[in-house]
N, C-alpha and C positions, 0 to 999 in steps of 0.2 A: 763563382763563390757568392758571386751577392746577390744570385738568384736564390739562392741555396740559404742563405739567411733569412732573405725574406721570408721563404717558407719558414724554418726555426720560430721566429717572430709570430708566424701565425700560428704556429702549432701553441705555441707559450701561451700566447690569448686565449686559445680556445681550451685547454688541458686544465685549465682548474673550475671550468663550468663543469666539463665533461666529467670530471671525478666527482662533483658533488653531485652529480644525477648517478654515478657509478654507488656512491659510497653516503646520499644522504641519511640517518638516522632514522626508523622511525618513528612514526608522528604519536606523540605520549598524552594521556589524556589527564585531567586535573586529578586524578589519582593516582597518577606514577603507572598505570599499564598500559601495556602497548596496542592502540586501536585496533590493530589488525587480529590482535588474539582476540577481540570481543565478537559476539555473536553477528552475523551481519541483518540489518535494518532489509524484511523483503522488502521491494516494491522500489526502491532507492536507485542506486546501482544497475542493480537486477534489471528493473525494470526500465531503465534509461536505455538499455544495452537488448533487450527482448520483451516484449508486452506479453501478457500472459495469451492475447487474441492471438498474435505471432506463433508462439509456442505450439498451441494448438493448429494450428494454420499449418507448421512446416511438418507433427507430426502425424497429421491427417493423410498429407501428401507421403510421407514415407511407408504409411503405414499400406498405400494404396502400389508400392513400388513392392513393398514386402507381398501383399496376396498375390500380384500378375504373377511373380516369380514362383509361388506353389511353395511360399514357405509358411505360411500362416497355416494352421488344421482347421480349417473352418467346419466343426464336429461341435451341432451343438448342446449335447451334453457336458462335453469339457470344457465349451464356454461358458457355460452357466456355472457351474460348479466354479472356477477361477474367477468368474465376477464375483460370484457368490461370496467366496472369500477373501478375495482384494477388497472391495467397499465393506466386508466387516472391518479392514486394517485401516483404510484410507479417510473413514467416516471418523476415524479417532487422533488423525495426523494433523492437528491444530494447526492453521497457517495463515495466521488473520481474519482477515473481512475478504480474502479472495476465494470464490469460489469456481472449483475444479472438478470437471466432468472426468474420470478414471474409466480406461478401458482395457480390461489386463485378456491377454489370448495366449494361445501356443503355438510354439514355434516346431516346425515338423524338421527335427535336428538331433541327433543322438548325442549332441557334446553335452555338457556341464557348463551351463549359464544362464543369465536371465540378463534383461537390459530393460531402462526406462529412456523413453522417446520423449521427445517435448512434448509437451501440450495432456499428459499422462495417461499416455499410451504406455502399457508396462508388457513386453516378453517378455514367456518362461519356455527355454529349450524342454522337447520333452526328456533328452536325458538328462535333465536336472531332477525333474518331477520321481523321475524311475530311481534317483541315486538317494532320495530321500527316505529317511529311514520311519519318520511317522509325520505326522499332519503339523506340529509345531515347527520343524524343522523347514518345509514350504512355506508355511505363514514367516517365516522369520527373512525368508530372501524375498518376499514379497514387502515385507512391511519397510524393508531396507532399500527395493528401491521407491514405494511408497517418498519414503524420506529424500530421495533425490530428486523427487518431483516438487514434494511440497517445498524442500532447502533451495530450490531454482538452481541447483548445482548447473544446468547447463546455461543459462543467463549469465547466474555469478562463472561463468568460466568463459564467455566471450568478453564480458568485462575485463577479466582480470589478463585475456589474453591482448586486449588492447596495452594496458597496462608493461604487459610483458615487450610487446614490440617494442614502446616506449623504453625501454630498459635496455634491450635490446640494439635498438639504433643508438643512444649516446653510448654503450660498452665499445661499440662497432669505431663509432666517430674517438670516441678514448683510446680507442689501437690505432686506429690510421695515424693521428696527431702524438701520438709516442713515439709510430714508428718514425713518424719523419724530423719529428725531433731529436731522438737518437741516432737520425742516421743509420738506422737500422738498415737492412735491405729486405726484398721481398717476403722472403720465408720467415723471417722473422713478423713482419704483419702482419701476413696470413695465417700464422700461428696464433697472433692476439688475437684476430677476427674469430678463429674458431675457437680462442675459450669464452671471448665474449656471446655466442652464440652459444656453445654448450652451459653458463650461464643461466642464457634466456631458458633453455630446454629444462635446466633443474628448476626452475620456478615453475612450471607447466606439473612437475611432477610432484614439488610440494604442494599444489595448488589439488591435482587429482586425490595425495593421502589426505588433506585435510577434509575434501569432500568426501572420502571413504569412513573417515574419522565421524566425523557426522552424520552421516547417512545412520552409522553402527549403533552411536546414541540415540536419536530420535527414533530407529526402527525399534531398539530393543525397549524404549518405553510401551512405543506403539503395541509392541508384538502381545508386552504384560496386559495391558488396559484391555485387551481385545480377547483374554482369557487363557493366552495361551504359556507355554513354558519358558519363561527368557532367555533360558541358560541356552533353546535348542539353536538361537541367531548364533552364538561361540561357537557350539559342538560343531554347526554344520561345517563352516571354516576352518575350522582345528580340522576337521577330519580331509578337507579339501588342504590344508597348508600340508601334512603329511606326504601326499601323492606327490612335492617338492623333490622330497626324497629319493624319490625312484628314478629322475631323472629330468631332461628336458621335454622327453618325447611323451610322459608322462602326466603330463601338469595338466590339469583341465583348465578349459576356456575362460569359464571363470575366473580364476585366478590371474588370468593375464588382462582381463578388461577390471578385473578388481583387487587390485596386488594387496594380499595377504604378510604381513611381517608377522615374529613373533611377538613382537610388539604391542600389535594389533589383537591380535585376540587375548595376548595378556590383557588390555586394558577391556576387550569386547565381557571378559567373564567377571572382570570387577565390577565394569556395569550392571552385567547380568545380579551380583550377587545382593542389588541394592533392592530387587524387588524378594519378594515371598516365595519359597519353593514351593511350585504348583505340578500334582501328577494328573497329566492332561490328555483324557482318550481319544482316540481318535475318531472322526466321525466316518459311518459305513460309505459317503458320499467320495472322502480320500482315496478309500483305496480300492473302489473301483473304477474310480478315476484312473487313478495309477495304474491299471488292469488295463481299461480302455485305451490311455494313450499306449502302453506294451505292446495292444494287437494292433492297433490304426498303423502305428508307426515301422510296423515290422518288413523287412528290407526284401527287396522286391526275391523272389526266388524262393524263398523263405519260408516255410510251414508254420503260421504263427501256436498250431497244436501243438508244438515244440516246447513251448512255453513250458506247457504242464503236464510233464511225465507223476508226477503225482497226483493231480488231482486224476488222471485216467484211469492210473490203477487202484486208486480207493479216493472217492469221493468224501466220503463221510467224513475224513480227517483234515481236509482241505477248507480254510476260509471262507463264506459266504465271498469275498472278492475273487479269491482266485476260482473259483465256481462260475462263478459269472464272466472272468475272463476266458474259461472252458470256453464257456459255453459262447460267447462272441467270435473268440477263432474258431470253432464248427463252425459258426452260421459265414464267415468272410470267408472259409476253406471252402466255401458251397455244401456245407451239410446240417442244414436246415434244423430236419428231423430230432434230431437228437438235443440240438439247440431249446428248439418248443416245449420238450419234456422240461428243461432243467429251469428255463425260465419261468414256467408253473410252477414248479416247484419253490426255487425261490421268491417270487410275486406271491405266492400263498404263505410263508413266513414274513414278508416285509411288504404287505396291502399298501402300503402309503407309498413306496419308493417308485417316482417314475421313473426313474431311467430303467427299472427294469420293465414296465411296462411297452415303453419307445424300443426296448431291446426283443420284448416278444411279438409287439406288432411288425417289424423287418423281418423280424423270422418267418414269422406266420405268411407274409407276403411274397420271401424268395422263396417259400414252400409252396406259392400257388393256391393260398387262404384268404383269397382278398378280404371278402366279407367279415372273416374271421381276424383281420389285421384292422379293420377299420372298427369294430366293434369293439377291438381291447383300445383303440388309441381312443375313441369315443368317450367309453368308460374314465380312462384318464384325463379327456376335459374336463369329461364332469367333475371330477375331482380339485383339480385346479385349474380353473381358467384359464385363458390367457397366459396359461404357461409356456416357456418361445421353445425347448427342447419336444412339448409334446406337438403344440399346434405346427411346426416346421415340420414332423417325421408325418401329421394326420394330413398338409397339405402335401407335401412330396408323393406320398402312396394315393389321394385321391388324385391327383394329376396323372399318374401312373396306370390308376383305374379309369381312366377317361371320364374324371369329374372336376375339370378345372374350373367350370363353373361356382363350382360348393367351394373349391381349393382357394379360388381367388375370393370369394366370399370369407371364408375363416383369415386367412392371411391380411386381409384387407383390415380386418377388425382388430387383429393384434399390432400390426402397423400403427392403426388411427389410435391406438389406447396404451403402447409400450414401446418407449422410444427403440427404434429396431437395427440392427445392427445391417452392414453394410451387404454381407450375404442375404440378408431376410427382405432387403429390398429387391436384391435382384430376381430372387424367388419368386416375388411378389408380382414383379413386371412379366416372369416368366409364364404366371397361371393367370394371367390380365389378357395376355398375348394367346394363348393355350383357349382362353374362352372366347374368343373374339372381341375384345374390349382394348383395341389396339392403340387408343388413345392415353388411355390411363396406362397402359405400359411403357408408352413413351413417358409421361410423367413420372412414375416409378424412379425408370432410369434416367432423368432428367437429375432427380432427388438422389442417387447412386452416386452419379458422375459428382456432384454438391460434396456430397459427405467424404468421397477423395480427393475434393480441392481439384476440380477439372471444371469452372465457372461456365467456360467456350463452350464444354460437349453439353454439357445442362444446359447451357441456352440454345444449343440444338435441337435438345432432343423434344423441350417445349415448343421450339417453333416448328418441328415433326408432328408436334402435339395438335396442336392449333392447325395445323392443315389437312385432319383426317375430317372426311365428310362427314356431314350431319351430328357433331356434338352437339350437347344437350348447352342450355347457356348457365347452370349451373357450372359446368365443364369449365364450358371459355371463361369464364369471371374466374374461375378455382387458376386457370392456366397462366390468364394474364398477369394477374396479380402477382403470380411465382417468379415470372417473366419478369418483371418489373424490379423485382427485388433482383435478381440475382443482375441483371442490366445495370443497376445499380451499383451494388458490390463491386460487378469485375473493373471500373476504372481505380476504384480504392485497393482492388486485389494488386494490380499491375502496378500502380506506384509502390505498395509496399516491398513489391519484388523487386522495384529500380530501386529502389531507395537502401533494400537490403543488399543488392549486388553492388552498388556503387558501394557502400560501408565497409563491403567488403574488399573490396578492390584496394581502398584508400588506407585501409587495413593492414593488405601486406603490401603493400607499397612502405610503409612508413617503417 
């Protein structure tokens, strides 16, 4: 018994610290409102908890886990066209004095969703792309997660997950010392332990709606500013919160990584209703996107001709997109021929449009045209330089034509003058290696390995670099110096990863 008091005694001690961390108030500001409803301060918090270099850093790396795996469409027509119109959203997403490199792609995935990574990295599934009904309705799940990049929603969410542990542990330490002050027995404990814990989990989840709450205002300003219909951020949701209806098995993906109340779009359309009604067409670039991603992604076994029983049987009546989507499933079914006709034709109403031009020189090439694919993609530099859909399709086919020479010369030049995406390096190292210039392809991929956050294999493939016989000493000065920097980096890379493992560890420890 007077062991047994003892304990009593200590629970008594410690039960009215522990409620005041259960049950403090809070913190009210010389206006009477509650701090936590104010907008949050970026850079504060946020940044104590994830630096924006971090962000970047961790979703570099993921994004490097996501390609190995074959879920990125590395197609670069639909890259461009989705850069194209994330940096019109993201150039308008006000977020201080921080400045944010944005790199939005497709995900080769037939569900409903899109996701932002740290460091603003944005997917978009393409059965999101295919479920959209016109060009503002894309823009509006872009610019929403646009918004959870620039709101540092995943910073403010490891923050506030500390926060939460915090909460967390004195609820946990609040039932132990109940229970044994009560004299409770086991189940009775373990009962408090798990609503103190279920607790912690509903702040995890007010913490996600409020980040969705926000994401929904800051996109739907963005989405206005940037020209487009505000109302289409609601409709898309409304129309996704509906599919609720039909069941569990029915729900799309989206809505489970973005939980939808009615609530929520109630409040998403009173937003919307603060800007001007705008009737906003769509541009031809949409929706032969949407065409594009339809055949790319069509499921292995699959006839993507299937697609369009109408455009087969009367052309005339059929979209300029869905024409061009014809005509893409000919040329991926292997039939060519018929492919070449329609994309003259269309290229002869819309002279300016490369992607159809990139679409007649493949054709012309699986048709055994080489001259005649290099000649139309030609034409298209001329038109636009430096364009990275056209020069990527004009180097692939001269490497293919045994011109990796010229290949690595044109690629070489949109490299050195367009920051270039993670495939167009490898490309690059591909037609480097292709022409015998086996040094610079080690550097390539030295620069590959870099942009995936792989420090180790990049200063491999430099020191591969620097041991190929007789470089030029422009070379070795260009190699060492790379060398030098990234030697540098990786001891700073490696602490930040101890430094991030250890935080986390002590994290859920606590």
């Amino acid at each position: 018994m007077k062991h047994r008091f003892a304990l009593n005694r200590t629970a008594m001690a410690l039960l009215p610290a522990a409620l005041v961390l259960l049950a403090a108030p809070p913190a009210v500001g010389s206006s009477g409102t509650e701090i936590q409803d104010q907008l949050p301060e970026m850079g504060t918090a946020a940044q104590a908890a994830l630096s924006v270099e971090d962000e970047y850093r961790i979703g570099r790396m993921v994004m490097r886990d996501l390609r190995s795996s074959g879920m990125v469409l590395d197609d670069p027509e639909i890259t461009e066209y989705l850069q194209s119109l994330g940096l019109r959203l993201s150039s308008l997403a006000h977020e201080g004095t921080t400045d944010r490199q944005f790199n939005f792609f497709m995900v080769r995935q037939p569900t409903i969703n899109a996701f932002a990574l740290p460091g603003g990295f944005i997917g978009v599934h393409s059965g999101l792309v295919l479920e959209t009904s016109d060009e503002s309705e894309l823009a509006g799940v872009l610019a929403h997660e646009v918004a959870h990049v620039t709101q540092r929603h995943i910073a403010r969410g490891i923050e506030a997950q500390a926060r939460t542990n915090l909460m967390s542990t004195a609820a946990m330490i609040a039932a132990i010392v109940i229970g044994a002050a009560a004299g409770g027995g086991s189940n009775t404990t373990m009962g408090a332990i798990s609503a103190a814990q279920g607790l912690a989990a509903q702040a995890q989840i007010n913490n996600t709606r409020d980040n969705e709450y926000e994401a929904d205002r800051v996109g739907i300003g963005v989405l206005a500013s940037a020209g487009f219909d505000p109302n289409a951020m609601p409709a898309f949701f409304e129309t996704m919160f509906r599919r609720t209806q039909l069941g569990p098995d029915q729900v799309p993906e989206l809505l489970r990584t973005h939980p939808v109340t009615s609530n929520r779009v109630a409040e998403s359309k009173s937003r919307a209703l603060q800007y001007p009604p705008r009737t906003v067409t769509d541009s031809l670039s949409y929706s032969m996107m949407k065409e594009r991603a339809r055949v790319l992604t069509t499921p292995p076994g699959k006839d993507p001709r299937s697609y369009y029983p109408n455009v087969k049987a009367n052309e005339a009546d059929a979209s300029t997109a869905q024409v061009y989507g014809y005509a893409l499933a000919q040329m991926t079914a292997g039939d060519p021929q018929p492919a070449i006709a329609t994309f003259s034709r269309l290229l002869a109403a819309h002279p300016e449009n490369l992607a159809l031009y990139t679409a007649l020189g493949q054709a012309k090439f699986i048709a055994g045209d080489v001259p005649g694919a290099l000649a139309t993609l030609e034409k298209a530099m001329a038109l636009s330089p430096r364009n990275i859909p056209v020069t990527i399709r004009y180097g692939e086919i001269l490497m293919q034509a045994s011109r990796p020479k010229r290949a690595h010369e044109v690629l070489l030049d949109l490299f050195n003058n367009v920051a270039p995406t993670q495939e167009q390096i490898r490309l690059t190292a591909m037609a480097a290696n292709a022409a015998g210039d086996v040094a610079d392809a080690y550097s390539y991929m030295a620069e590959y390995h870099a942009m995936g956050g792989d420090l180790p294999l990049a200063i491999n493939q430099l020191e591969l670099a620097l041991s190929v016989p007789n470089i030029s000493d422009v070379q070795r000065s260009r190699f060492v110096a790379r060398l030098k920097e990234f030697r540098e980096a990786l001891p700073k890379e490696r602490k930040r990863l101890f430094q991030s493992s250890s935080g986390d560890e002590s994290g859920s420890k606590g």
